[in-house]
MIDOSE-1310 file (N, C-alpha, C; in nm, 2 decimals, decimal comma, always signed):
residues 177
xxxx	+0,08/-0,12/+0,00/+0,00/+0,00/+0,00/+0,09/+0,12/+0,00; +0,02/+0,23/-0,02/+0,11/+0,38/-0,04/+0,16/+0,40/+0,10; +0,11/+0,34/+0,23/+0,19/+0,39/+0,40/+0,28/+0,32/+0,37; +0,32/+0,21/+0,33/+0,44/+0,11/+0,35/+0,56/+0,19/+0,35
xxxx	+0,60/+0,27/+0,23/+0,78/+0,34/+0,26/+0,76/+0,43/+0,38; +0,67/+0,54/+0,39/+0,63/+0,61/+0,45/+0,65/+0,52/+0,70; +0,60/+0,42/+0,65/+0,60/+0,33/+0,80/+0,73/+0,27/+0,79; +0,80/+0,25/+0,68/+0,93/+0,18/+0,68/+1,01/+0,27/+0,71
xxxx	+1,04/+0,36/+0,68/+1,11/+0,51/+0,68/+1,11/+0,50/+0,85; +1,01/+0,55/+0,87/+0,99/+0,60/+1,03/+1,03/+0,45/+1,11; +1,03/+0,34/+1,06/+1,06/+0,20/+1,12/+1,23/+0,20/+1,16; +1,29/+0,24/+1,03/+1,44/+0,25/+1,02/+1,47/+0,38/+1,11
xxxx	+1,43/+0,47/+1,11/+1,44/+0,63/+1,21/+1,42/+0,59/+1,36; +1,35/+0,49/+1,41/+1,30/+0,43/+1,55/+1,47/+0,32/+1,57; +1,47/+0,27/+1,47/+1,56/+0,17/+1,52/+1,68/+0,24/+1,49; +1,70/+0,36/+1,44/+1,82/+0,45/+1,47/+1,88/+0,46/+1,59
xxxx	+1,74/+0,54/+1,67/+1,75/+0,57/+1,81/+1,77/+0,48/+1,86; +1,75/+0,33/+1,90/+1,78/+0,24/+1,97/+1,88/+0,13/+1,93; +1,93/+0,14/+1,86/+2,05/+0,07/+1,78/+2,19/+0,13/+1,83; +2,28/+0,15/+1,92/+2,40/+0,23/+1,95/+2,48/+0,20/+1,82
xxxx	+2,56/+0,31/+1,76/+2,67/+0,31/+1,63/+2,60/+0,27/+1,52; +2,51/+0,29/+1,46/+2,42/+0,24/+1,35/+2,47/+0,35/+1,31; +2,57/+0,33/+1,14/+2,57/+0,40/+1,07/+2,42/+0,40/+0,92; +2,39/+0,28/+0,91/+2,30/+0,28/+0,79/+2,22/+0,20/+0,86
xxxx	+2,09/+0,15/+0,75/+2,02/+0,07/+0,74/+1,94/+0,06/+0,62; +1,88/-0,09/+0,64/+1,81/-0,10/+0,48/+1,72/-0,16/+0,52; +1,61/-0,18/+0,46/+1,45/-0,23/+0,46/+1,44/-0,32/+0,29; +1,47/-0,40/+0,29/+1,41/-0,47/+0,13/+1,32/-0,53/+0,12
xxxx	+1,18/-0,56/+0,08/+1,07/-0,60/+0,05/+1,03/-0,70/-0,07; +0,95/-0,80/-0,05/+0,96/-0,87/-0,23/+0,85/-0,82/-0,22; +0,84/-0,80/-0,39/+0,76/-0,72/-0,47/+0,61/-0,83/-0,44; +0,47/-0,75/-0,45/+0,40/-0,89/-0,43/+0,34/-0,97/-0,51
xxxx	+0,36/-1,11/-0,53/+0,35/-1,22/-0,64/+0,49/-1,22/-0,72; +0,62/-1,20/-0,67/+0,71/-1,24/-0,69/+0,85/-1,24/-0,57; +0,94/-1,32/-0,63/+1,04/-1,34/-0,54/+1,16/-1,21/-0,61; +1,09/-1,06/-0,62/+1,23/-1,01/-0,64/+1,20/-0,90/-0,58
xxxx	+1,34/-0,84/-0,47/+1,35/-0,77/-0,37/+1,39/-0,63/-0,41; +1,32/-0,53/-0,39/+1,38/-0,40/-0,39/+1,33/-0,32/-0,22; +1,44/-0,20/-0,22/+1,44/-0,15/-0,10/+1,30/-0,10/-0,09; +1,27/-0,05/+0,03/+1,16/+0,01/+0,08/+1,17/+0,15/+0,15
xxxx	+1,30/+0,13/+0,23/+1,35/+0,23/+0,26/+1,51/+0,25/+0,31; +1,55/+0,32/+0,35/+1,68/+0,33/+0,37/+1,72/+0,47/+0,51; +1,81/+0,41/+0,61/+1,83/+0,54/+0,68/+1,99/+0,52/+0,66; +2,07/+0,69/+0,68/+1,96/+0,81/+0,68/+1,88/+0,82/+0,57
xxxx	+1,78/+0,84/+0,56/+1,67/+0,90/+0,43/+1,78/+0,96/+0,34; +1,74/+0,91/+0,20/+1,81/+1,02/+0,09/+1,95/+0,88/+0,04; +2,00/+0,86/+0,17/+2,16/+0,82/+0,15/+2,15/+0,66/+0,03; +2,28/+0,64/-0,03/+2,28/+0,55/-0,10/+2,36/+0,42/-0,03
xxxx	+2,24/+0,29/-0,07/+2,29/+0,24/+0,03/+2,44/+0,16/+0,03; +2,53/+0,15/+0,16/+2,71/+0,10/+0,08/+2,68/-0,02/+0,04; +2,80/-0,08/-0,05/+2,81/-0,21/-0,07/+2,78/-0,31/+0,03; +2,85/-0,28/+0,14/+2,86/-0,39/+0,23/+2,73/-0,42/+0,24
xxxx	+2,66/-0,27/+0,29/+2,50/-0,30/+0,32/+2,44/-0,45/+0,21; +2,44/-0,41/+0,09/+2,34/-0,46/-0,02/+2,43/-0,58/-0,03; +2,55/-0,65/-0,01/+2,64/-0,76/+0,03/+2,56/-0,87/+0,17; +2,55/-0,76/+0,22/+2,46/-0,82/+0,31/+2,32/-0,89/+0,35
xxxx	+2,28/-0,80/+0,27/+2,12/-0,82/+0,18/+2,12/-0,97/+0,16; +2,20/-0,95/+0,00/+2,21/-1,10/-0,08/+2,23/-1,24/+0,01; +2,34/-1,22/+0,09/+2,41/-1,28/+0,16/+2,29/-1,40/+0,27; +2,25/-1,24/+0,36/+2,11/-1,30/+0,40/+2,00/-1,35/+0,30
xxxx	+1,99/-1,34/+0,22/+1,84/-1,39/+0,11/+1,92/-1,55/+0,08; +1,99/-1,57/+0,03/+2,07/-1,64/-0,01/+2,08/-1,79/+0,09; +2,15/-1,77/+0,25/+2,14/-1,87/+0,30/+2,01/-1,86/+0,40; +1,92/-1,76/+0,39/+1,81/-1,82/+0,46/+1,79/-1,80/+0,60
xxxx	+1,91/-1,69/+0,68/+1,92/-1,67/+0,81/+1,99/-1,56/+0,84; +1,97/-1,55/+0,93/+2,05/-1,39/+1,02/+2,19/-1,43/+0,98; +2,25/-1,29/+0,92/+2,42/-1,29/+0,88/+2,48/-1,17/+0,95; +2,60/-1,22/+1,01/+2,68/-1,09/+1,06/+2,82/-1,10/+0,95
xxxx	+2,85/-1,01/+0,92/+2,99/-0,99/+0,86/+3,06/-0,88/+0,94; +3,16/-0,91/+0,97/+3,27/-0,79/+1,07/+3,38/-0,79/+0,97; +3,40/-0,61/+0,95/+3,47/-0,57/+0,86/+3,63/-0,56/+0,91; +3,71/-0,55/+0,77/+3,85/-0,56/+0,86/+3,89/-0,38/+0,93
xxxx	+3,80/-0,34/+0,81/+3,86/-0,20/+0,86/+3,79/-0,14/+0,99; +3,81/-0,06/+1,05/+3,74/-0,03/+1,20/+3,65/+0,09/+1,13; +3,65/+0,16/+1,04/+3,55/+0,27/+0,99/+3,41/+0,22/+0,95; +3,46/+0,07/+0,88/+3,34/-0,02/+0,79/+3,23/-0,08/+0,87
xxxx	+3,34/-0,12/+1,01/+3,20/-0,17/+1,09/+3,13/-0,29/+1,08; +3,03/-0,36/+1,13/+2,99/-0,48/+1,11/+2,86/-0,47/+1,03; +2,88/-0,57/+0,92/+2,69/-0,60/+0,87/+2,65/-0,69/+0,96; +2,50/-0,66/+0,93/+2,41/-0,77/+0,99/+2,28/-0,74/+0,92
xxxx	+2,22/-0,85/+0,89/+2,12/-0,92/+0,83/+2,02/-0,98/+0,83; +1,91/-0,97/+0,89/+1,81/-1,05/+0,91/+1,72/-1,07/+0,84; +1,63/-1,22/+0,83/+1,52/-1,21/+0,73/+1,42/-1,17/+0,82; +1,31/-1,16/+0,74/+1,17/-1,13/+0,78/+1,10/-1,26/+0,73
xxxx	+1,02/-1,30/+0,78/+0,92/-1,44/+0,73/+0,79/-1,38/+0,74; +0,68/-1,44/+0,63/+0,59/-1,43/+0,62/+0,54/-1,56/+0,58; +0,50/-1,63/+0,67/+0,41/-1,75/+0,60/+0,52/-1,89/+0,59; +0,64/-1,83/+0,63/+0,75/-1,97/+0,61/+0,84/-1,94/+0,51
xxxx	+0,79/-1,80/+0,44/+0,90/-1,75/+0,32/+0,99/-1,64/+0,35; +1,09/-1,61/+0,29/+1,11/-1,49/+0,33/+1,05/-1,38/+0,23; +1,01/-1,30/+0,31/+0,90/-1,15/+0,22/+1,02/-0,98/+0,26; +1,16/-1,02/+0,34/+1,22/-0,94/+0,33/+1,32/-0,98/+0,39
xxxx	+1,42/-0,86/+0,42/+1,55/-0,84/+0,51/+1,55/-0,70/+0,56; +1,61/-0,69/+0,66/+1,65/-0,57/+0,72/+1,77/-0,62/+0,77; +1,88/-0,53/+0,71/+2,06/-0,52/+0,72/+2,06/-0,37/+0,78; +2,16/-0,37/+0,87/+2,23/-0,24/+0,91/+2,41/-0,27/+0,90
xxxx	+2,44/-0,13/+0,93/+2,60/-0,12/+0,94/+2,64/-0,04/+1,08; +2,71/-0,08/+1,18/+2,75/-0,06/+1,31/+2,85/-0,02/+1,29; +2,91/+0,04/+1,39/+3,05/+0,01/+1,46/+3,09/-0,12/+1,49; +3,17/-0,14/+1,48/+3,26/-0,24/+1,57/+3,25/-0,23/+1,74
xxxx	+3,22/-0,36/+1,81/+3,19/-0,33/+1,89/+3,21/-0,50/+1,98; +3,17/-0,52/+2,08/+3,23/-0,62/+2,17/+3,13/-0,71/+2,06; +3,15/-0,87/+2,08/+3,03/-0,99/+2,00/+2,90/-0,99/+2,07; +2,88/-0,94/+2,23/+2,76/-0,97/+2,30/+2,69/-0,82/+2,24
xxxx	+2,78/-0,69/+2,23/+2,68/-0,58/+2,21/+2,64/-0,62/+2,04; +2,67/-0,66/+1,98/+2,70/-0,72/+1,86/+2,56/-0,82/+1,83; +2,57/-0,92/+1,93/+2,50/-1,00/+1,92/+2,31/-0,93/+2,03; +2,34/-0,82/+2,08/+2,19/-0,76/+2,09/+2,15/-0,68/+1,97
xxxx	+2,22/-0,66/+1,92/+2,16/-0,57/+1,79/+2,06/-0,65/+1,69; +2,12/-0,82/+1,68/+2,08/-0,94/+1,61/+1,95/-0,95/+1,70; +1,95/-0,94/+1,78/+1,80/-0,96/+1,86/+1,77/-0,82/+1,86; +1,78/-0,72/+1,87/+1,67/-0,55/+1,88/+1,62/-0,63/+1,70
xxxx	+1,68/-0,65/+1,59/+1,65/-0,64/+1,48/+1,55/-0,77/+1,41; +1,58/-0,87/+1,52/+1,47/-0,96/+1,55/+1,35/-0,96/+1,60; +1,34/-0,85/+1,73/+1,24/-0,85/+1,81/+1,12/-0,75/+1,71; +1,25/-0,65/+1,68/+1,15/-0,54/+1,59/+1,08/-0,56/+1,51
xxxx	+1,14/-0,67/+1,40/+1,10/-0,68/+1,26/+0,95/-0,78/+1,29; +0,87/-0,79/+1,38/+0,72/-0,85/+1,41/+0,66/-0,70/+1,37; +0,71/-0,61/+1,38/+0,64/-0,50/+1,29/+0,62/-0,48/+1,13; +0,72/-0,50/+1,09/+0,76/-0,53/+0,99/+0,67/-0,62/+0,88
xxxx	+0,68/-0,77/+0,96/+0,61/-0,89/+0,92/+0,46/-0,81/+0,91; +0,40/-0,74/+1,02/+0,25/-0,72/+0,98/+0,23/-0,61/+0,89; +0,37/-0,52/+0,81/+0,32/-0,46/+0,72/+0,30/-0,52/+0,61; +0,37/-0,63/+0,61/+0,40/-0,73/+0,47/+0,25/-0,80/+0,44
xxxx	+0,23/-0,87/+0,55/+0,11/-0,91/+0,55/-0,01/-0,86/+0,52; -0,01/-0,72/+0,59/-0,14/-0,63/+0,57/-0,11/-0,61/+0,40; +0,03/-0,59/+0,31/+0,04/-0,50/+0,21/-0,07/-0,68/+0,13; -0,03/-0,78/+0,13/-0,03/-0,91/+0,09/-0,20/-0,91/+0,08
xxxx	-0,23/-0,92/+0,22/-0,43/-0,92/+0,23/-0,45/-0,79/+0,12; -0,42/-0,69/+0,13/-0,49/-0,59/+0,08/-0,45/-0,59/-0,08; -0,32/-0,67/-0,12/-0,28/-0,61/-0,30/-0,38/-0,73/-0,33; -0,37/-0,75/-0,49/-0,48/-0,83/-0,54/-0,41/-0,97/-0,50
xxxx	-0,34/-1,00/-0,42/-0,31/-1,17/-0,35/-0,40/-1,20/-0,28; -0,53/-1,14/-0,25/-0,65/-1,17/-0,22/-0,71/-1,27/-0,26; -0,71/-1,27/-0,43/-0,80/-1,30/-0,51/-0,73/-1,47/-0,55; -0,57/-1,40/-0,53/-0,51/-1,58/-0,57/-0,52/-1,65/-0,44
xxxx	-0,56/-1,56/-0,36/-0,54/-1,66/-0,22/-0,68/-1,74/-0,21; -0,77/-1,71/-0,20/-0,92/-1,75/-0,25/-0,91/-1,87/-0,35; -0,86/-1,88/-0,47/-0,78/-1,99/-0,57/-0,75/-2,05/-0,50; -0,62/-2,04/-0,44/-0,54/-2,14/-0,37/-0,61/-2,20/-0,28
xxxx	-0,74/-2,13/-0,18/-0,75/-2,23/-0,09/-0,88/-2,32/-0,16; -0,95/-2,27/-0,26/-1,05/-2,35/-0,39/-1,00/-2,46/-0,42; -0,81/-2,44/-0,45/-0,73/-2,57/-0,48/-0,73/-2,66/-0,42; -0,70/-2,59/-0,26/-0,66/-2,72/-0,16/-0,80/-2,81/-0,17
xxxx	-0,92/-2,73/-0,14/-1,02/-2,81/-0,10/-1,04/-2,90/-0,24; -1,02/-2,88/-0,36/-1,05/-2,95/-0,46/-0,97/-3,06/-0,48; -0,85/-3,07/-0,40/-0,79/-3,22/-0,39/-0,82/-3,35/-0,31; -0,94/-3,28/-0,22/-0,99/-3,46/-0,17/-1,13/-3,44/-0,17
xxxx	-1,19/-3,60/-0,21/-1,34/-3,66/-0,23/-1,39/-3,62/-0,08; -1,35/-3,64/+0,00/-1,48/-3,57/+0,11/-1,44/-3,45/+0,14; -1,60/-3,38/+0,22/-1,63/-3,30/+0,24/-1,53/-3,23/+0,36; -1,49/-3,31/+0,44/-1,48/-3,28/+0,57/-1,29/-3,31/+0,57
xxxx	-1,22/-3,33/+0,49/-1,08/-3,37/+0,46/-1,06/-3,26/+0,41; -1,14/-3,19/+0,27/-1,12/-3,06/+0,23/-1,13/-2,97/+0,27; -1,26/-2,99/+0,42/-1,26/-2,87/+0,49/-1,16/-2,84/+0,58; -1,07/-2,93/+0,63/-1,00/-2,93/+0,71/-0,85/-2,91/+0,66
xxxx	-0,84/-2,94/+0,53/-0,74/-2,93/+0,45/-0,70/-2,77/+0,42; -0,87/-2,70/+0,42/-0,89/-2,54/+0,40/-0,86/-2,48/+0,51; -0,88/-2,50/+0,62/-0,89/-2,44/+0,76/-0,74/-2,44/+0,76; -0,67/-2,55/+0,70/-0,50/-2,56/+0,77/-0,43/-2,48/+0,68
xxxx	-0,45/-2,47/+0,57/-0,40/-2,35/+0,47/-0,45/-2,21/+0,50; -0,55/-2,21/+0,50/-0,57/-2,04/+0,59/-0,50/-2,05/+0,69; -0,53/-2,09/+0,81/-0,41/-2,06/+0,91/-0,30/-2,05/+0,89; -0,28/-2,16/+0,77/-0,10/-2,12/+0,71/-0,06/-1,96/+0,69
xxxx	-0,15/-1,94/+0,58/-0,15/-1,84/+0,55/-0,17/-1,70/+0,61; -0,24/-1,71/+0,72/-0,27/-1,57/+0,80/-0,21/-1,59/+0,95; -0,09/-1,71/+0,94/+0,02/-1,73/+1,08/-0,07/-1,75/+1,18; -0,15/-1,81/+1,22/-0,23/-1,89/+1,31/-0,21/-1,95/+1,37
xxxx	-0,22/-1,98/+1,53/-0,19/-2,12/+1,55/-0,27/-2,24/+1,58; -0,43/-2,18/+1,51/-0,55/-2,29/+1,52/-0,65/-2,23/+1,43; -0,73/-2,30/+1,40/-0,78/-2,28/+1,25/-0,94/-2,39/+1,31; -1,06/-2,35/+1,29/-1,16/-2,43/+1,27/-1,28/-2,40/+1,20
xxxx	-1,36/-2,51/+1,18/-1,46/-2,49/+1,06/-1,59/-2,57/+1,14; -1,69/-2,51/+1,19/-1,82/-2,54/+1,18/-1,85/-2,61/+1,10; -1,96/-2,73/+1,19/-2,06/-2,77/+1,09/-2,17/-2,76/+1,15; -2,29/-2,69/+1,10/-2,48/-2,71/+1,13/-2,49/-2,79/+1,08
x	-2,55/-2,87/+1,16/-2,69/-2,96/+1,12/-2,82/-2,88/+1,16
């Protein structure tokens, strides 16, 4: 939706403030109904983001997990890398660039950037319900149910795929008589 850079912007500007030695940051997003990532936002606002940063990006998308890289130079600083999940996929990363600094202050930044990004996740989501992945998501769960002969396999087949889909941890379906 049109708030998304606008809430990512002010997302990266919050985790400014609470991040000690945060020279940069980045927000990358997949586009929706594909697997290709552009930024969302960037702090400071305006700035272009370094190599290392967008090294870091790939790096993280690539093996599928939080990445730290510690630079040799003391100016460069450490990357770090987190994914975002939505659904079991990844729907983003958020990378920053620090100071160098001890591995435990090092290693709370990997958690501030974990704890935070549950924000994040619900912008993806909300962008996801509201773009037309509505319409394929409706399909998809039409699909599930159209793979088994009873009533009540499909229903339950549907209920576990929605919950998939909207991160649930229980899912049920009525029946009247």
């Amino acid at each position: 939706t049109s708030d998304q850079p606008q809430f990512a912007a002010s997302w990266l500007l919050a985790l400014s403030r609470l991040i000690d030695g945060l020279q940069q940051a980045i927000l990358v997003t997949a586009s929706p109904g594909s697997n290709r990532f552009d930024p969302l936002a960037v702090w400071p606002e305006g700035a272009k983001p370094k190599p290392a940063l967008m090294q870091s990006v790939e790096n993280c998308l690539r093996a599928g997990r939080s990445m730290m890289t510690l630079s040799q130079d003391q100016a460069e600083g450490a990357s770090i890398a987190v994914p975002i999940t939505v659904g079991g996929q990844i729907r983003g990363v958020v990378a920053v660039i620090v100071d160098l600094q001890p591995e435990d202050k090092l290693r709370l930044v990997i958690d501030q950037l974990q704890w935070s990004s549950g924000w994040i996740e619900t912008l993806v989501r909300r962008g996801r319900i509201s773009d037309n992945d509505g319409l394929s998501t409706v399909v998809e769960l039409l699909a599930t149910s159209l793979h088994h002969r009873r009533f009540e396999e499909a229903a339950t087949a549907t209920a576990t795929e929605l919950a998939t889909f909207l991160n649930c941890e229980r899912a049920a379906i009525g029946f009247h008589r």
